[in-house]
N, C-alpha and C positions, 0 to 999 in steps of 0.2 A: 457430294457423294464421296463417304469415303470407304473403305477395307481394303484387305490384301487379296481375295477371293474374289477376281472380277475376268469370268468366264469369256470368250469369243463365242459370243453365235454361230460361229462356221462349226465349232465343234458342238454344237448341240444338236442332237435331234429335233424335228420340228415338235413333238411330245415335251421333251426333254424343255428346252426353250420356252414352251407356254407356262408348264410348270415353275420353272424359274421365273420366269415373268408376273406368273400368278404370285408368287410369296413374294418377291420385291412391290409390287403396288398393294398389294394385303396387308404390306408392313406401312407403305404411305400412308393407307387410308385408317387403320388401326390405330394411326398417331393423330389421324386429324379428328377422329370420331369422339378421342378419347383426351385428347390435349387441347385439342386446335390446330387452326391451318400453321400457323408459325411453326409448332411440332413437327412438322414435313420437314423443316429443313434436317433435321439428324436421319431422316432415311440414308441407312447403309448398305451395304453389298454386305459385309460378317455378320449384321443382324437377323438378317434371313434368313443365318443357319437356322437358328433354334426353330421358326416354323417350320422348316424344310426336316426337321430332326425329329419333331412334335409328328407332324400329318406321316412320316417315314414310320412310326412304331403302332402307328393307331391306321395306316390305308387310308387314299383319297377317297371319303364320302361327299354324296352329292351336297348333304348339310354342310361341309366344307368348304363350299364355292359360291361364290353369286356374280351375279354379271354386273360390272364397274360401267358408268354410263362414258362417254367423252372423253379423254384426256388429253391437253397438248404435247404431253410427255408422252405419249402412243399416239402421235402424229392424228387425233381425233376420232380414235377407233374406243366402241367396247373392248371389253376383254375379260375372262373369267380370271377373279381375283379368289386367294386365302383369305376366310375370315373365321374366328374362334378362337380357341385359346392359348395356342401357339403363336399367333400372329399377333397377340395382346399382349402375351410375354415377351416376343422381339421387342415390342413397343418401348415394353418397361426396360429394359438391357441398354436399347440404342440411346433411350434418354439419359441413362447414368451412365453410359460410356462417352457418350458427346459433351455432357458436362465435366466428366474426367479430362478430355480432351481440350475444353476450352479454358479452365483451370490450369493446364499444363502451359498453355500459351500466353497464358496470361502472368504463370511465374517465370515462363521465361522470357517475358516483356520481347513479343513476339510483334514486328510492327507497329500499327496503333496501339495495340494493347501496351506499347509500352506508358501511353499517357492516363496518368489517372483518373482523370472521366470514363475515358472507357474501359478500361480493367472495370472499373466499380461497378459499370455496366453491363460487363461481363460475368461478372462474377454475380449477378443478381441474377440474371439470364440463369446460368449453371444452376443457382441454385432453388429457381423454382424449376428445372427439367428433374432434379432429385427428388424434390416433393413430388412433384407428377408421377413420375417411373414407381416410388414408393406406393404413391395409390394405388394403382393399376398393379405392381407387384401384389400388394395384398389382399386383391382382389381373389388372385390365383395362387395364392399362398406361397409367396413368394419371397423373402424379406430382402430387399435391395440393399440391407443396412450392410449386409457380407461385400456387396460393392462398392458402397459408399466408403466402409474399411480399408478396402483393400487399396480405393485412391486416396484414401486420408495415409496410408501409412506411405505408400508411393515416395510421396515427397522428402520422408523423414528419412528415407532408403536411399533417395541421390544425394541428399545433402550430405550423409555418411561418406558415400562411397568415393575410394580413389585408385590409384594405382594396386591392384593386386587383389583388388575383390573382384571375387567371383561373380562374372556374368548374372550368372541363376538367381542371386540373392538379387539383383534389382527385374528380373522377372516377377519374383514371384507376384505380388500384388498381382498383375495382370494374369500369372497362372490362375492365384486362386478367385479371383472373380469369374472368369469364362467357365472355369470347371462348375463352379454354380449353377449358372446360366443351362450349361450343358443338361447338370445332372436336373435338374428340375423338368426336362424335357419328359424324361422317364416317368415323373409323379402323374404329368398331364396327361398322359398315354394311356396313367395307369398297367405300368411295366414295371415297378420299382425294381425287380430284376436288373435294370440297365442301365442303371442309377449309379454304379461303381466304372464300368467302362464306361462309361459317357463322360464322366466326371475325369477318368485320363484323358480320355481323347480331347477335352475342354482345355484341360491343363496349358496340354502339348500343343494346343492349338494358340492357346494366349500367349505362349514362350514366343513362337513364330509367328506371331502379332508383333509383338514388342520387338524382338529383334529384328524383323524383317523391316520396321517403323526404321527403326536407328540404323540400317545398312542402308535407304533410301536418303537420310536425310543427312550423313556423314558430312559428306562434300560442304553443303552448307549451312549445318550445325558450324562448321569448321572455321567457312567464310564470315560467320558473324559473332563468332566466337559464343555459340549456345550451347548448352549442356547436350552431351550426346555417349551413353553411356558404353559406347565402344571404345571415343576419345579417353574418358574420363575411368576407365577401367586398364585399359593399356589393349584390349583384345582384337586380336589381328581379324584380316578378313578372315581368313585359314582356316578361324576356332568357331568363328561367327558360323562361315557353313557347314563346319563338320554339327555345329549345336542344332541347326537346322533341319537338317538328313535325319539326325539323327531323333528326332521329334517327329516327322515324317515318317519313319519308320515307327513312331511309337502310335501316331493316330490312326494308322491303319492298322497292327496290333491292336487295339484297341477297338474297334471298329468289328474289326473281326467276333469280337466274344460279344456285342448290342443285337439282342432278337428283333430283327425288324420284317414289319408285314413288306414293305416296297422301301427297297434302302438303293433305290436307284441313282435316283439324282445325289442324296447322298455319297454314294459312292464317287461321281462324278467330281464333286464340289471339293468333298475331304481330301481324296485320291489323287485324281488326276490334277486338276487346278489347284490345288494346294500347291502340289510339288512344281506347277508350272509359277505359281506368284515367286515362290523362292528362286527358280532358275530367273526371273524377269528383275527381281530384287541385284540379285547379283550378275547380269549382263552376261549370263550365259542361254539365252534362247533369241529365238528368230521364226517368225512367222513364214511357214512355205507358205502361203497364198501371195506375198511378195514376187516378184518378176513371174508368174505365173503366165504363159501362153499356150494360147488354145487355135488351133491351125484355123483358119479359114474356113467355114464348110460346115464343122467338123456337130455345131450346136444350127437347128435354124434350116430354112429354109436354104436348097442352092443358092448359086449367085444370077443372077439374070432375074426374068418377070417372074414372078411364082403364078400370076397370074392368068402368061400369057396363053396363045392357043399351042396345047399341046400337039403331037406331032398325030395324027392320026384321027383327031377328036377336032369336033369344033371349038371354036372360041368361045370362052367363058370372062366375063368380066368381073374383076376385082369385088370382092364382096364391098359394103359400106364400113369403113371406120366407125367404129362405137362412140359417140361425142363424148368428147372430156368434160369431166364434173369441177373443171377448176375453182380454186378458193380466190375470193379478193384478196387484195394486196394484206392487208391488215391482218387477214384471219391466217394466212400465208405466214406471217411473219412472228404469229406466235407460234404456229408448230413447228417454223424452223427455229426458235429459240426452243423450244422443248427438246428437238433431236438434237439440238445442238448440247443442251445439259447434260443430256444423257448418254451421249458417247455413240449412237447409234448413226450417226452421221459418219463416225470415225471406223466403227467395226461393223459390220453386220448388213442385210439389206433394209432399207428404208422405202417412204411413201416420198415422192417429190414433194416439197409444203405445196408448191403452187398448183405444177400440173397433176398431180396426184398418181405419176408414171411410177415402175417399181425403179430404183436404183440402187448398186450395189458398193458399199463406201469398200474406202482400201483400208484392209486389217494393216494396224500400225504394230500392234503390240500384245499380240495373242497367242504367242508361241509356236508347238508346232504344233497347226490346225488338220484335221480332216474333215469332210462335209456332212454332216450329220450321221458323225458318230454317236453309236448307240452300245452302248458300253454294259459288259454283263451287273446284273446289281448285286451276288456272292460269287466272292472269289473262288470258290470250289468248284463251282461249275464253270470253269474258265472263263478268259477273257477276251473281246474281240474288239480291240481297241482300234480297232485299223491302223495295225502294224506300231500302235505304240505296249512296247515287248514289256508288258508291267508283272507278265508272269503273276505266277500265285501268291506272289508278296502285294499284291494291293487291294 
């Protein structure tokens, strides 16, 4: 799993949460139905936009959902998933972007990849997820070849660049392929109206893709002496976050002028968590759900028998405990590898694998959370972020 847009549950609404849950396993399954099971593995958290962008300009219809049977990665529960043509377009994006991705690592003889067997295996890998994303692009009228571009030319843009080029010039490839992505969202919608803002807001979004990539990986770009186009530019942190903010500021501009029927979660996702990846990028956020206490008492039953005889009334005995539906060891051990993939063991509440109790993991790295916040979806009609002050600028 990878992107920069990777939301805490503590801040979602239980609405808001299923939603986003729905378009992440929409896009799993979208990839398996139409690629194969292997194709799962490029499920992303930034690919989701584009369904989340697509069902935001066109309204959740019920044709929009179906119910996903079992999953170990949802601790063995249904769940209503996205399926159509938004979730088929992520499809096609996350496969030409994870092949841009694995390409990348591979020229920069990243680990194994630095031995030639596996590069060569790599790079066959990559290059049938481009055929693939291509099919499925063209399905939806869609040509990948703007993305295939934009990482062919990638390369030819680090290998230039040195001291005193310009950050933006080794963005752009990644600007202009998300803007793509973006703008295609409008055709699907059938809004070509929003086809010009969507297409900044993509822009803006791939600049703080790529940068936000190379402020994480700095340190050990460093340590192993890998291409890293901050090192390799001369561009201080300083420039890195005023570039950042200042991209932020243009997605939500942008954001502003796209007619959407239900720009909720969007709002969410572009707005809020966007600006929280970059503050987690650069080491300025902190999760309040951390040393959190809660008095005694205060949730729950008193302290003493809840059971016992009250003062004036007869004695009552303890109702029966409802039998636990526990899992054997084996079935246990796959959903706690599933939660464990997916990070919900780390942030969020979870199903016990074994005893199937609720438990609540400790938020490591989710900024600053509140409990199902429910956030207004136009900024004109203000904002009730719970007390995150984002005013009419977001």
């Amino acid at each position: 799993m990878f992107g920069i847009v990777r939301p805490c549950t503590h801040r979602l609404s239980e609405g808001l949460r299923t939603e986003w849950m729905a378009h992440l396993c929409g896009l799993c399954l979208a990839l398996r139905a139409d690629h194969g099971q292997f194709a799962r593995i490029v499920t992303n958290y930034d690919g989701l936009i584009v369904s989340v962008l697509t069902e935001a300009q066109t309204g959740a219809m019920p044709a929009g959902r179906r119910t996903a049977g079992p999953c170990p990665l949802r601790a063995m529960r249904t769940a209503p998933v996205a399926m159509g043509e938004g979730a088929r377009l992520a499809a096609a994006v996350s496969l030409v972007l994870a092949s841009a991705k694995v390409r990348d690592h591979v020229a920069d003889r990243d680990g194994l990849l630095a031995r030639r067997p596996v590069a060569a295996a790599a790079r066959r890998v990559a290059a049938g997820w481009d055929r693939a994303g291509a099919r499925t692009g063209a399905a939806l009228g869609f040509d990948t070849a703007l993305l295939v571009d934009a990482v062919d030319r990638q390369t030819g843009i680090e290998t230039l660049a040195g001291p005193g080029t310009p950050l933006l010039t080794v963005t752009e490839p990644t600007e202009t392929a998300t803007a793509a992505a973006f703008a295609h969202t409008a055709v699907l919608a059938g809004k070509p109206q929003n086809a010009a803002p969507l297409a900044e807001a993509g822009r803006l979004f791939g600049r703080l893709a790529h940068l936000l990539d190379a402020v994480e990986d700095r340190e050990a770009d460093a340590a192993s002496d890998a291409w890293n186009p901050l090192t390799v530019t001369g561009t201080s942190l300083t420039e890195a976050r005023r570039l950042c903010d200042d991209a932020l500021h243009g997605v939500r501009l942008a954001l502003r002028e796209v007619e959407f029927t239900d720009g909720q979660l969007v709002h969410v996702l572009l707005a809020h968590e966007l600006r929280r990846s970059v503050d987690r990028a650069f080491g300025t956020s902190s999760c309040s759900h951390q040393g959190l206490e809660v008095p005694e008492g205060s949730f729950g039953p008193p302290p003493g028998n809840p059971y016992g005889p009250t003062p004036g009334g007869p004695a009552a005995p303890p109702p029966p405990r409802p039998p636990r539906d526990r899992r054997g060891l084996i079935a246990g051990c796959l959903v706690w590898a599933g939660l464990a993939c997916t990070c919900q063991m780390c942030c969020g509440s979870y199903e016990d694998p074994w005893s199937r109790e609720r438990r609540e993991a400790p938020c490591q790295d989710c900024g600053d959370c509140c409990e199902a916040c429910n956030c207004c979806g136009q900024c004109g009609e203000g904002c009730c972020c719970c007390g995150d002050s984002c005013g009419c600028d977001c």
